[in-house]
C-alpha positions, 0 to 999 in steps of 0.5 A: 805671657802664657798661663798655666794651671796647677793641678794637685796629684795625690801626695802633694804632687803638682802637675803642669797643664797645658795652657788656658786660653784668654777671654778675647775682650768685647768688641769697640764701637764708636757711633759716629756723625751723620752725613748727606742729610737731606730731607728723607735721606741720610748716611749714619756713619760710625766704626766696629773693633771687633777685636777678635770676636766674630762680630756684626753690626747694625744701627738702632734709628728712631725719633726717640731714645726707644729707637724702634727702628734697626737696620740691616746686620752686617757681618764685620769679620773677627779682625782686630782694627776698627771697620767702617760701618756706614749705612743709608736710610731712606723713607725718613720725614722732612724736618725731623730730629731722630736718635741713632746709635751703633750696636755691634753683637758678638755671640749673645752680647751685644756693645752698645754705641753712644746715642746721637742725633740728627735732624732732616731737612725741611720740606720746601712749601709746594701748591697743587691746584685742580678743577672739578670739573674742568669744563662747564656749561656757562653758569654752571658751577665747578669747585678749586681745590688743592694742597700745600704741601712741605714743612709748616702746611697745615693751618696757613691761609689761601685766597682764591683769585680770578682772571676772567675773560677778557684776562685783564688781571687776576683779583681776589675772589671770595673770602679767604681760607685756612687749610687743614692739618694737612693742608688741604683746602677747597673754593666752591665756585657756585656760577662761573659764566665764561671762561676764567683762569684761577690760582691760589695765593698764600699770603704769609711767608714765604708768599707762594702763588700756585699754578694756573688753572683754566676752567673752560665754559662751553656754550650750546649749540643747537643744530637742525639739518634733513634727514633726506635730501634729493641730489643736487638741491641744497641741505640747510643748517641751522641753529643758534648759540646760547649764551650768544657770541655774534661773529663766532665762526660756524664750521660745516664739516663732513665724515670721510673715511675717518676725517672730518672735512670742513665742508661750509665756514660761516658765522653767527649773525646778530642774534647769534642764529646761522643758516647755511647750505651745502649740496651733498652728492652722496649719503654721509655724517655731518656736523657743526663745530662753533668757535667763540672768542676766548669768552668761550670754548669751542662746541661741536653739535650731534652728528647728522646723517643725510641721505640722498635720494637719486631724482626721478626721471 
């Protein structure tokens, strides 16, 4: 039904304006379920009626009722059915409960939603380990340390365990730890004498067992070789490994063009100690590569240059 106004002229005339124009009724929200929740994802889903009124609509997000967070405004139109208003959120923290509600805004006022909830999902326990540093000399000391990370980290207990050489078995080594807030921890290992693979367990549920991680001791090698050596007699090396590996296989190897060629094989005696020799025919680099048992990792000497010297006529 249209309204008129009635305005009074002078001698108790009235006159007919034209008609008044209707207040549109406030925009309708409904703050609606969310969905696709996952551990930093979710989907907040809800609707705007804008009833005529130019409107747009945003989601007020945060982990309490004081929200502090708001997504994007998005212009929903002047229509007069209600639009569909889903909004992704990423960057979310696992196992979290956060409060959400719709606000549309129409002018300078604004329709608040209902408030809502939802919780992410938790974060599955994950074990990183590392050594530093990966590679020692024997008896030297490296340190084990890493994260567990997910829901529930911090304060649970780890133990250290070791599977050295021969790698019969891994074992318990040390006492165990309680990680951090943050679930950080860290095994100084003082002496480790050869070579030896180490992971991380959590005993308490769910019982994890982290990756494995070697930490590969390297002998020393010493190596003595001629600076200068006539053509066609022989250049001696020699030398030794300590710790020693008796029957470890020496490698004699010469630089060309890049490569390096073996050039002698032999190995350690008794005492760990080599001597062998080779006939060089021209100036070169040389050097000697050991390769122990699994005791050990390979080690390979300083280069040597060897000049030769032509005969005398």
């Amino acid at each position: 039904m249209k309204r008129f106004a009635l305005i009074a002229l002078a001698g108790g005339a009235v006159a007919v304006a034209a008609p008044a124009t209707a207040l549109a009724a406030p925009p309708t929200v409904n703050t609606g379920g969310a969905t696709n929740v996952a551990q930093t994802t979710a989907t907040l889903n809800g609707s705007v009626n804008p009833r005529g009124n130019p409107t747009f609509s945003y989601f007020q997000v945060g982990t309490t009722k004081a929200y502090g967070g708001q997504t994007p405004e998005v212009d929903r139109g002047a229509g007069s059915t209600p639009v569909k208003t889903p909004v992704d959120l990423t960057g979310l923290a696992p196992f979290e409960t956060y409060h959400y509600r719709i606000v549309a805004q129409y002018g300078e006022r604004v329709v608040l939603g209902e408030d809502k909830t939802f919780r992410t999902e938790r974060q599955p326990l994950g074990l990183t380990l590392v050594s530093n540093p990966l590679q020692i000399r024997p008896n030297g000391s490296t340190t084990i340390s890493g994260t567990i990370s997910g829901t529930g980290n911090g304060g649970r207990e780890v133990i250290l365990q070791a599977n050295p050489f021969p790698f019969s078995g891994f074992t318990d080594a040390g006492n165990p730890q309680i990680v951090d807030e943050a679930g950080n921890f860290a095994f100084p290992l003082l002496t480790v004498p050869f070579n030896t693979v180490y992971r991380v367990r959590v005993p308490s549920k769910p019982n994890l067992a982290s990756p494995e991680v070697p930490v590969n001791v390297k002998p020393s090698l010493s190596v003595k070789a001629p600076r200068t050596v006539r053509r066609g007699k022989k250049a001696r090396f020699t030398g030794g490994l300590t710790p020693g590996n008796p029957g470890a296989q020496i490698t004699i190897q010469r630089n060309f063009k890049g490569q390096w060629i073996t050039v002698k094989r032999t190995k350690l005696g008794r005492s760990s100690k080599f001597s062998a020799g080779i006939r060089p025919f021209r100036d070169g680099n040389f050097r000697v590569v050991v390769t122990p048992d699994a005791k050990y990792v390979p080690d390979t000497s300083s280069t040597k240059r060897i000049d030769v010297k032509k005969n005398r006529r």
